[in-house]
Steps between C-alpha positions, in 0.01 A plus 500: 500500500454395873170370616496411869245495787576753854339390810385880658405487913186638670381677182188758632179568304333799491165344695767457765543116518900397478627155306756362639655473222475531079652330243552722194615382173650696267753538200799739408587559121774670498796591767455745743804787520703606740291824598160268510364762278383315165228300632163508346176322653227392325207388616281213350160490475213260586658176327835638451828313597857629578573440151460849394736438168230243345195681581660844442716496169529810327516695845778241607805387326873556414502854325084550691367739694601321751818323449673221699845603375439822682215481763417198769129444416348341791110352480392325803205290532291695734322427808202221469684371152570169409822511369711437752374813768262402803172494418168271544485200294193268394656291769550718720276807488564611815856547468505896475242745669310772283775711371516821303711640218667727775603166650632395184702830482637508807615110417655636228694778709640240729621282206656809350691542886599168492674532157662818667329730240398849638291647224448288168564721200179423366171359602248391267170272426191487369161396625539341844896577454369871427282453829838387646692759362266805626487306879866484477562858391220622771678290784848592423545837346850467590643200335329619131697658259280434252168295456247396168201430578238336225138410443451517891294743722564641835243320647300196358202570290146420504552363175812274656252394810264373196749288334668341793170435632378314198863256522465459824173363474641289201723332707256457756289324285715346223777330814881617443543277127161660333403778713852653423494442135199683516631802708765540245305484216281769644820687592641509118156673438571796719856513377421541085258727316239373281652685201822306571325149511268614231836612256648158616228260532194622340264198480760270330482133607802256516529129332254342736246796430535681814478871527930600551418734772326210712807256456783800588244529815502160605888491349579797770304288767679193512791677449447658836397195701782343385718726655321711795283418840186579482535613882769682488315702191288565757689626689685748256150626406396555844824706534400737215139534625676639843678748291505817611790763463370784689302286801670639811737745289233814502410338155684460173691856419611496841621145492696601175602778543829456598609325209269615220814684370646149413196330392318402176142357488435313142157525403350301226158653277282224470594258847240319567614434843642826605433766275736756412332791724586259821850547425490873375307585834772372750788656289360815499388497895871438550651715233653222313589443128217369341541253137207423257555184332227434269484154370200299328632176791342661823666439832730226397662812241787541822593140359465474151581874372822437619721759243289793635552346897836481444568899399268601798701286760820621320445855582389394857827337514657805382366752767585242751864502427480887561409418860816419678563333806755658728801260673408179497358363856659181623246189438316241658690159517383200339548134706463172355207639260307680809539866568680649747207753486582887455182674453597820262152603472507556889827668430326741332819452182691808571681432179209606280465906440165568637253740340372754759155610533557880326288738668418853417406687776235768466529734825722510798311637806359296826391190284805478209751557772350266720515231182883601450557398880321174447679423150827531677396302835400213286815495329687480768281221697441327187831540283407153264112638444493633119601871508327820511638788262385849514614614201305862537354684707258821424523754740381878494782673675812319402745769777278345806653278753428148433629273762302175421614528080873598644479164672336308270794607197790440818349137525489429127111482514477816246705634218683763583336724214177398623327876557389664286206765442373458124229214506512426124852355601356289770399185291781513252721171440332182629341536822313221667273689733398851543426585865322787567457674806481857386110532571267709292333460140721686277815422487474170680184372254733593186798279657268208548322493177859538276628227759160279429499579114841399466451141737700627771334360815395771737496487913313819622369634827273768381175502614380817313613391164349112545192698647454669188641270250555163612262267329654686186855457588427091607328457190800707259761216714283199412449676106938525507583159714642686798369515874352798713581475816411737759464340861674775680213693383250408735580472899885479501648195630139342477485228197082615495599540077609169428266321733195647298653462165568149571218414636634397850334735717151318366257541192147656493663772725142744604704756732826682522590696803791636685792744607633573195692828570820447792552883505111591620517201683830649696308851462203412674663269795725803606174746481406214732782544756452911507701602190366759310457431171835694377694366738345147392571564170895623527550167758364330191741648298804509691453104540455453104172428506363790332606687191622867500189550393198311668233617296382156340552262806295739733202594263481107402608517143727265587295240619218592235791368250595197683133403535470598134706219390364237766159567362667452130689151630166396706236597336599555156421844422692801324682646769446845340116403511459446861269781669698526846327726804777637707566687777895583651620618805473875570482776812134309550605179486825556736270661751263215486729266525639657839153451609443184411865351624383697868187226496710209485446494057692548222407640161675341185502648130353167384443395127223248387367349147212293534241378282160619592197328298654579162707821567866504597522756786861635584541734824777644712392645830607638777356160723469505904622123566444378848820492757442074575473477049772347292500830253619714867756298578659564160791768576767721352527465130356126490234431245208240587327328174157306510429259224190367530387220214229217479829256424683573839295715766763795614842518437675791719840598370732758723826655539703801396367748244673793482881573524737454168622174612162311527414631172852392374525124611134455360697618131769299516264241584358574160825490330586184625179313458 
């Protein structure tokens, strides 16, 4: 056993404020091997110390779970502890800035490079140690070969705000002796049932004649004070209250993602504190294994039913072992107790066998080629970035040149089985994501349902389909734990989608407008320079920025579907539902437009959804803009968007909207969110 103390330099937080420096304290059980491979973390929780063996027996032990005569079980005491780690004190409160558990994680990823360990074997904790766990899993992917995760949520609860709030204000008022004797006997409240007090204590009273449960209350008090700072319990509260898995991540199942393969979430029927639904909600968002342990003890059931613990981290520790690291990497020196600092998380640990991203591809024309180009640039520009693995790809005609899937099997980016022609063979084997970029509602809507059904995430670009069906389709992902995502959809390269579904672009939005069609747009601009309207049309084509077959850009379809599903992320309403007036661009219109262009105007196929008294009215005309107006001055196949809300005025969004490479980086945009 080896307790000792490492002094860590310039240490950054994630509000962006550096320390110069942190001490973290922290002890070994057990000998690390040769290969640095038989490490396991755990994490404490709120009051726990680095003496995992004493608070943990049954999980840890000669012959345990987790066994010091085979593994190096390191606990540290995390950030804002008392136990030896930097962290505010009673006498000094001001010792440490606000911190959050993904501080704490990342302290516990330079500790790990200072020992010279890569990726633990294991990584485990419950409660703020599961909070821990998740942060550290989320932050580095990489280093995890396998993580537990128990009685903690993704993100802290309303029901964890409550709690916290109601210590903190008993240390406010008792002082740090009384006020955090009170905060802990508040604390063992949220972490039992009231059928496990009621089978233990019932209303039985001790020799004095006091009720037992008030005297193990005041017992698990004093115990406390005795041993903890009140301000640095503050402090370690305040952490989980920041906690937050998905903040900044594109929210939880993308945050996980990458390592729900080699993750297990413990929930416990009955918490008090964080109720078994917390946990089952994050593991399924990130496809992880997901453990019911009932127990009549609540929360504190990740300490006490320690047999049952001990065969669900055994099988974690089991899979682990089935991820091997590659040859070992040489590691960091250690000097007179400091570190010589190698940072293996930056190193992205080449040693560990990363799990691509598999992709199935449905459709290889303009927009899947374009995404097989962009799979293999990114590759090559970002070689440490977690892979992306087409595993299949649906085509029609599998004889047909295919340059970009050629290129993309020559670069390693696709397997070189990948085409194939039957979709029922499309989402076999374990697929991440289904792309689809065949277009349509047939074939296409069947694809994305199976894929939905079966929790496989979907990243689609089809308007016509999400015109129809998308308020279906969102609500089938929510129903299975997957994601919908569908930005290429609407405007190309614009993010328009994920500005209204998030809320960014404003709320109380009253108007939609814009150039939501880059192939009429082209169209009409070229009728405006003296083309006819053939020879605007083949220019289109022979560019890319019309299809074979024009038909939906030029009579507006197109842009009645896009608008169709800004109405449906705006406003709300079925897209399916939405009455839509529209007008494309024929002979008429060509000739007009001539006209018009000779006056110094421009007409535009523009697209509106407004809310007039207490209709929704939906149009796409045919518009005359003025020459000096913002809409004339938007050429070629741009798009234009007007948001207009009572939050933020007018937002104008613009750039490239047709061509298969604007709609292509807007999916892998998705995919990588």
């Amino acid at each position: 056993m080896r307790d000792d103390t490492v002094t860590l330099p310039r240490v950054a937080l994630a509000n962006g404020e550096v320390l110069d420096h942190v001490d973290v304290h922290y002890r070994l059980e057990g000998s690390i091997n040769a290969a640095r491979d038989n490490v396991i973390l755990v994490v404490h929780a709120l009051t726990g110390t680095v003496e995992a063996s004493s608070w943990w027996k049954g999980v840890i032990g000669d012959g345990a779970a987790l066994d010091p005569t085979r593994h190096a079980i390191l606990t540290a005491n995390l950030l804002g502890g008392c136990d030896g780690t930097t962290g505010p004190t009673n006498a000094d409160p001001g010792a440490l800035p606000p911190i959050s558990t993904r501080d704490q994680a990342a302290v516990l990823a330079r500790l790990l490079d200072h020992l010279g360990v890569a990726a633990p074997l294991l990584v485990c904790g419950g409660s703020l140690g599961g909070m821990v766990t998740l942060e550290f899993a989320a932050s580095y992917p990489d280093r995890v070969r396998g993580a537990v995760c128990l009685a903690a949520p993704a993100a802290q609860t309303t029901q964890g705000l409550a709690w916290n709030a109601i210590m903190r204000r008993a240390i406010a008022l008792g002082g740090v002796r009384d006020g955090l004797a009170l905060a802990r006997m508040v604390g063992m409240l949220s972490y039992r049932t009231a059928e496990g007090l009621e089978r233990r204590f019932g209303r039985a009273t001790s020799a004095s004649g006091e009720f037992q449960i008030n005297e193990w209350l005041d017992m698990h008090g004093e115990k406390l004070v005795a041993r903890f700072d009140a301000t640095s319990y503050g402090a370690l509260i305040d952490a989980m209250d920041r906690h937050d898995v998905g903040r900044g991540r594109g929210g939880v199942g993308a945050a996980l993602a990458a390592i729900g393969d080699r993750l297990t979430g413990v929930g416990i029927p009955g918490d008090l504190l964080y109720p078994d639904h917390c946990v089952r909600e994050w593991a399924e968002a990130a496809r992880a294994t997901y453990v019911e342990l009932p127990s009549v003890h609540g929360h504190d059931a990740f300490l006490l039913e320690t047999e049952r613990v001990a065969r669900i981290v055994a099988q974690a520790v089991a899979r682990a072992e089935s991820v091997v690291p590659s040859a070992p990497q040489e590691l960091p020196s250690v000097v007179s107790g400091r570190v010589g600092h190698c940072n293996l998380a930056t190193q992205r640990v080449k040693e560990l066998r990363v799990k691509p991203l598999r992709v199935a591809l449905a459709g290889c024309g303009h927009v899947g080629g374009s995404l097989l180009d962009l799979f293999g640039e990114r590759a090559m520009q970002y070689p440490d970035e977690r892979p992306i693995r087409v595993e299949r790809v649906l085509v029609r005609d599998p004889d047909r040149p295919r340059p970009a899937l050629a290129q993309a099997i020559d670069r390693g980016v696709a397997a070189p089985d990948a085409c194939i022609t039957d979709a029922m063979n499309l989402l076999d084997d374990d697929i991440d994501v289904l792309v689809e970029a065949i277009g349509g509602t047939t074939t296409a809507r069947t694809l994305v349902e199976v894929a939905l059904r079966r929790g496989i995430r979907v990243v689609t670009a089809n308007k016509a389909l999400l015109g129809a069906r998308g308020a279906a389709l969102q609500q089938l992902a929510r129903t299975t734990g997957t994601r919908l995502d569908f930005e290429g959809a609407v405007c190309g390269a614009i993010p328009i989608v994920r500005c209204v579904r998030t809320g960014a672009a404003g709320v109380g939005i009253t108007q939609v407008s814009g150039i939501l069609n880059g192939t009429s747009n082209f169209v009409l601009d070229k009728v405006a320079e003296g083309q006819s309207l053939a020879d605007a049309i083949a220019t289109a084509q022979r560019l890319g920025y019309a299809e074979a077959d024009p038909t939906r850009d030029l009579d507006g379809q197109d842009a009645e579907d896009k608008l169709r599903i800004l109405a449906w992320l705006a406003f709300g309403v079925e897209p399916g539902s939405l009455a839509v007036t529209r007008r494309g661009i024929d002979a008429e219109t060509a000739a007009w437009a001539t006209r018009v262009a000779a006056e110094g105007d421009r007409v535009k196929l523009l697209a509106s959804c407004a809310r007039e008294g207490h209709a929704l009215v939906a149009r796409i005309i045919p518009t005359r803009v003025k020459g000096d107006e913002a809409w004339a001055q938007v050429s070629g196949p741009l798009n234009r968007v007007v948001i207009e809300s009572t939050s933020a005025g007018a937002l104008v969004f613009q750039g490239p909207g047709a061509g298969g490479l604007a709609t292509a980086g807007a999916m892998l945009a998705d995919l990588l969110a």
